[in-house]
N, C-alpha and C positions, 0 to 999 in steps of 0.2 A: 835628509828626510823631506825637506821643504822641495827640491830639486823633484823627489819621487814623487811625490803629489802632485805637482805642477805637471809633469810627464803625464798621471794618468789622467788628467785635467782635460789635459791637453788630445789626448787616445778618445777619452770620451764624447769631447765636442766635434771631433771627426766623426766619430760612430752614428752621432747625433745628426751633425752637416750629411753624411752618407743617406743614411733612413730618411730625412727629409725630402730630399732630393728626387730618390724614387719614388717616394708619396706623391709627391707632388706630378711628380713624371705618371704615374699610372693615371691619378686623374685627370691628367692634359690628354693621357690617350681615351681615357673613358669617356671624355666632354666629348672630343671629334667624334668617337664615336658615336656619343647620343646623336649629334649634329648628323650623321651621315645617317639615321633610322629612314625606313620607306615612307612615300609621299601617301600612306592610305588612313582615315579618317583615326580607324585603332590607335595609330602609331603617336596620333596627335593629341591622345589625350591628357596627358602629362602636360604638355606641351602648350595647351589652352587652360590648364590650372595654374601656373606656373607664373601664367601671366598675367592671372588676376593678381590686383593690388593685394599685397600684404595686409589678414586679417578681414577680409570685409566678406567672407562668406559664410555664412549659419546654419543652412544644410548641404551636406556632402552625399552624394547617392553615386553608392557601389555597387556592381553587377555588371551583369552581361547586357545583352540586349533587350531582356525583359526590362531592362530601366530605361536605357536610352531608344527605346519606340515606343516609352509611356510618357517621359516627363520633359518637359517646356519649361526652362529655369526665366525665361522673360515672361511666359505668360504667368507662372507665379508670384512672380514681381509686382504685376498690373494685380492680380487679382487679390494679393495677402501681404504685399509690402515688406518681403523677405528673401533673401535672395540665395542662389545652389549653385554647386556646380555638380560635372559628374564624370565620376572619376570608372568608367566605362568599357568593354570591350565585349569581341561576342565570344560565345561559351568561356565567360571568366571562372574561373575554380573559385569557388567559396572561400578554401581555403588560403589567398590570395590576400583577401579580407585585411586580414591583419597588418600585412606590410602594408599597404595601400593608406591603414589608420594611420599607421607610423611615420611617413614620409608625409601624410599630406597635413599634418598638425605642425613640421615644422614652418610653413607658408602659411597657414591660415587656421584661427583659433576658431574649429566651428563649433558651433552648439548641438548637432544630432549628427549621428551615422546613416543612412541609411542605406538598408545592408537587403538586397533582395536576395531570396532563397529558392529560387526556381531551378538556377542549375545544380542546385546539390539536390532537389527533386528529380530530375532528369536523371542525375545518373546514376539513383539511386535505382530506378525504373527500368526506361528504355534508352538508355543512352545509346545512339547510332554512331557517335565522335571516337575518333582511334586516337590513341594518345598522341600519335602524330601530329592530327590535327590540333589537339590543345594548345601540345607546346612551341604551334604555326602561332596561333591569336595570344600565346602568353605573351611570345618573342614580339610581338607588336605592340604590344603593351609594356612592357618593361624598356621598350628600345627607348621611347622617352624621361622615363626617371631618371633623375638625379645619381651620378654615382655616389655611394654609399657604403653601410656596410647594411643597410636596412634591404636593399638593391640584393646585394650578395646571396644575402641571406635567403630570398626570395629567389632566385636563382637555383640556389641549391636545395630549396624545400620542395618548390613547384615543378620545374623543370625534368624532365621526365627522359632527357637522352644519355648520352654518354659522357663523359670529362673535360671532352674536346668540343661537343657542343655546347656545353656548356661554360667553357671559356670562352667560345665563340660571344656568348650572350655577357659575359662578364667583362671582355674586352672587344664590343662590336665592330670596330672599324675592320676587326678581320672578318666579320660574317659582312658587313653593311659599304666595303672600301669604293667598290664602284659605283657606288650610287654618290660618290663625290664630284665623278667625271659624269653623271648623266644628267647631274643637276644643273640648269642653266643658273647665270649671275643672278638674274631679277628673283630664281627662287630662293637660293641662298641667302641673299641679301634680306630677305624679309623672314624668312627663317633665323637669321641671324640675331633680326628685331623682336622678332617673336610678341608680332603684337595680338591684345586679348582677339578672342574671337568676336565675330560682329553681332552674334545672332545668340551669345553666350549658352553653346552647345545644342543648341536645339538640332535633333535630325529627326524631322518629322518623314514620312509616305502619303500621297495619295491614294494610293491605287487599292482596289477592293478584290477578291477573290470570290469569285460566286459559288465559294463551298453552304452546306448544310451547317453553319457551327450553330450549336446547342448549348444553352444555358447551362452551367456542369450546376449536375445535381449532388447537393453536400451529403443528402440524406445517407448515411448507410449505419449498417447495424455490422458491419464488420472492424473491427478495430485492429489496429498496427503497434509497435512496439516500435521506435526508434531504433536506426542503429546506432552501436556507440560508436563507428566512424562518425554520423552526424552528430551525435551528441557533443561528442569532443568538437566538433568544426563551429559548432553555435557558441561553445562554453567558450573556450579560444579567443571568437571577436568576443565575446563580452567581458572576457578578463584582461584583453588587449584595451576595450574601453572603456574597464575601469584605472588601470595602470594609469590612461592620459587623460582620465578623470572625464572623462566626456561621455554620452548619449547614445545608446542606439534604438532602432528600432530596423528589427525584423520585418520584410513583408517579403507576399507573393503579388505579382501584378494579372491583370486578368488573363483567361485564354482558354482553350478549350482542355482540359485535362483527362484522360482514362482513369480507370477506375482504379487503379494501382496508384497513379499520381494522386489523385483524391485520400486514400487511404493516409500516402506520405504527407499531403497538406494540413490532416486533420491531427497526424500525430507530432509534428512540427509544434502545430501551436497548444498542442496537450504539454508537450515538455516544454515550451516555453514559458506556458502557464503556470506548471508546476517551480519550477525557477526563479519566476517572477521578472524572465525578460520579458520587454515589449514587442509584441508581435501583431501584427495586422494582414490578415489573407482577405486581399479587396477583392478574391472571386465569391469571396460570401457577401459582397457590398453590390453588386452587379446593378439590383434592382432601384438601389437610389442614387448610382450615378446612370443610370437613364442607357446600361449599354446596349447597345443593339449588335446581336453577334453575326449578321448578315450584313451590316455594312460599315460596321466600326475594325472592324480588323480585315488587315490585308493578307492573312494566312492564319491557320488557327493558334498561332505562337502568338504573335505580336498585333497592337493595335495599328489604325491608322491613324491620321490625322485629329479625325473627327472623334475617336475612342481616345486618343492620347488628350486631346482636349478637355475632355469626361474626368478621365483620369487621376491630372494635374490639378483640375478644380477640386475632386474631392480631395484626394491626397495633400494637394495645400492647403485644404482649410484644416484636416486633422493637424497635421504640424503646428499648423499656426497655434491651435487652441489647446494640444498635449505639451508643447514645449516654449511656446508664450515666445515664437521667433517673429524679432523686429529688426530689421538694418538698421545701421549706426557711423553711415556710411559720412561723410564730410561731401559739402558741395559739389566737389568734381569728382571725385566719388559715382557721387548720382549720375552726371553726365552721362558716364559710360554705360549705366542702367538704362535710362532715358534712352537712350542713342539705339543701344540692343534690341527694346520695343518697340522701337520705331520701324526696325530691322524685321521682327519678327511678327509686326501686324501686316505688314504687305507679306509678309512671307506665308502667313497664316492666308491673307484673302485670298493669294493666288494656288498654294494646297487644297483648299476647298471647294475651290470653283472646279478645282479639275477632281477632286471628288464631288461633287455634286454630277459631273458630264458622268463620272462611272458609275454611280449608282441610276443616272437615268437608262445606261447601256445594259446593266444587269437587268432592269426594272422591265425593258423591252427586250431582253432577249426570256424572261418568265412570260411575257404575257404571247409569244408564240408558241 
């Protein structure tokens, strides 16, 4: 009997030594993979969270491009002594949301979500994007996470091709292999180091569009009913944040909206309301951060510099003073704050100057 047991002792710690092996094997090929994602700013978003110090960030802000051509996580720093990162990409899927909560709690204990809702207005609307192109900006965004099963899982929710591309995204080095031969040493090399970013995410614009945009008018007397696709997408991240016991807050960032959009903005934050999630639509705020929609945005979607500025200042004071966020950062810690600002105030003078040249160019091409 003693012999038998030993035997399957013995069967099972082979079983065991087996399964290990190839765990381990899938993630050495999923790592190289991550390693071989494209050299385009999307790709590197993971990739610039990653690398902040463990724990030291208090707002996380999730979305498309409506967040990251509004918010300045160094100018927030300078102006409310609390610091963000943003976990980002363009036309991100709402429903995205939730993995994005789940993988980035295990790096960093933040204190608020921030979760904008513009592209689930969008496609709720006029969405112009073919599923193609989603799951072009998913695949660039996923290529830097962490393999996982949270990764996977995300994979198989969002991802919108076949089996095979979808392995492709699960096991990248076969979608992403030649970009290990086109990368030179010195880029690898520092990829490899993966040091935090200098300017801690900021992608601000210059440049101004000399369209008509107009103040969106809230007023209407037509009311909207949610759909319960949206319904279910908001309920989701907030049972997703309540599970990791953290914060969110809902917004829309400014822009120019149709009347359809409007409709969906208003009944957003009705069901929000009804719920009792937090929700803030800063295009009903327009007037007291000072926007001007002739030369604060550089397309009716997104701000410029000078509107991302506006922004930031308003949106980081509500944080600071709804969710009472302060760093807690240790001396060098701060450095790397410190350093980022430093970064991002020359970066700031020289975006505006060359906004100021555009808005003198619109300014004389009105007065012929």
């Amino acid at each position: 009997m003693k012999t038998g047991k030993k035997k399957v002792l013995a069967i099972i710690k082979k079983v065991i030594s087996i399964l290990l092996f190839f765990v381990i094997l899938l993630y050495s090929i999923s790592k190289v993979g991550q390693f071989a994602r494209p050299d385009e700013s999307d790709a590197e978003a993971w990739a610039e969270y990653y690398a902040e110090e463990k724990d030291t960030v208090n707002a996380l802000m999730i979305g498309s491009s409506a967040i990251f051509r509004y918010w300045n996580p160094p100018q927030a720093y300078e102006e409310q002594d609390f610091t963000s990162a943003m976990l980002a990409s363009s036309i991100q899927d709402l429903n995205m949301a939730p993995y994005i909560m789940e993988e980035a709690v295990k790096s960093q204990n933040v204190d608020v979500f921030v979760i904008e809702v513009r592209t689930m207005i969008a496609r709720n609307t006029n969405d112009d994007h073919s599923q193609e192109e989603r799951d072009y900006w998913f695949e660039l965004l996923i290529s830097g996470m962490n393999p996982s099963i949270t990764r996977l899982q995300a994979i198989q929710s969002i991802h919108g091709g076949s089996f095979v591309k979808k392995a492709e995204m699960m096991f990248q080095i076969l979608k992403y292999h030649n970009n290990l031969m086109e990368f030179d040493r010195e880029f690898m090399i520092n990829r490899l180091n993966n040091p935090s970013s200098d300017d801690k995410f900021a992608r601000p614009k210059s440049t101004i569009t000399n369209l008509k945009n107009k103040k969106p008018d809230y007023t209407t007397n037509q009311s909207l009913e949610l759909s319960q696709a949206s319904k279910d997408t908001l309920d989701a991240i907030e049972k997703k944040a309540n599970e990791l016991g953290k914060k969110v807050l809902f917004i829309a960032t400014p822009y120019v909206p149709d009347e359809s959009q409007i409709r969906e903005h208003l009944a957003v934050d009705a069901y929000c309301k009804k719920q009792g999630y937090d929700c803030l639509d800063l295009n009903q705020y327009v007037d007291e951060m000072d926007i001007d929609f002739k030369t604060d945005f550089y397309n009716p979607k997104h701000t410029n510099i000078a509107g991302s500025k506006k922004v930031t200042s308003f949106l980081g004071a509500y944080l600071k003073e709804k969710y009472q966020l302060q760093e807690t950062l240790t001396e060098d810690q701060k450095v790397s704050w410190e350093d980022a600002c430093k970064v991002w105030d020359e970066e700031d003078r020289k975006f505006m100057e060359k906004w100021k040249k555009n808005v003198k160019k619109i300014t004389k091409k009105k007065e012929k």
